[in-house]
N, C-alpha and C positions, 0 to 999 in steps of 0.2 A: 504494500500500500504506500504507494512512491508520493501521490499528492493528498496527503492528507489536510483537513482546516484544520490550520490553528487559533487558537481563540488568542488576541493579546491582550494587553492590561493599559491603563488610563496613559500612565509615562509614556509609554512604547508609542501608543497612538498620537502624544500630545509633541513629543520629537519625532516623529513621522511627519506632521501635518503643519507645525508650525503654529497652529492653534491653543488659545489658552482656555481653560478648561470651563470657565463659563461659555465662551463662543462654544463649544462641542455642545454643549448641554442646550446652549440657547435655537443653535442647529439640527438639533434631535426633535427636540419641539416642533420647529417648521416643519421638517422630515423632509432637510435640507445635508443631512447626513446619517449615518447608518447608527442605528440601535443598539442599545448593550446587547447582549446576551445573560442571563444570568448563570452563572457557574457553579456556587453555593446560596446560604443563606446571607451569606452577608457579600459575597463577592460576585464582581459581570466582567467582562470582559467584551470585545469585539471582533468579529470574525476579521480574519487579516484580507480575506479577498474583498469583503465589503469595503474596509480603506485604502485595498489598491484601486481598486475603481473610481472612489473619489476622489481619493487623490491624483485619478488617470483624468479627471472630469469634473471638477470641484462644480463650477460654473451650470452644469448642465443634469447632475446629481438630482435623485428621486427617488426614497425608498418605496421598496418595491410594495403595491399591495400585496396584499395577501391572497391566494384562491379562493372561493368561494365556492 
């Protein structure tokens, strides 16, 4: 299982994106960037392909809906 997701953590994404950690959160809101994931009860994290996409495409970025 060569491409597995990995999930990363706040830091990782907040030096990936150049974003400070209010802007992530205020961008989750708009659903102007990608969701946590929850991992535990007290910890999330973020799929890593969800911020290479936005950070492939910040500008044009839209979490996905959901199926239905």
């Amino acid at each position: 299982m060569s491409n597995t997701e990995r999930i990363i953590r706040l830091k990782t994404v907040l030096d990936r994106t150049g974003l400070s950690r209010s802007t992530i959160y205020r961008k989750i809101a708009e659903g102007t960037f990608p969701s946590q994931v929850k991992i535990s009860i007290h910890g999330a994290g973020w799929h890593e392909s969800a911020i290479n996409r936005w950070i492939a495409d910040p500008a044009r970025y839209r979490e996905e809906e959901p199926a239905e």
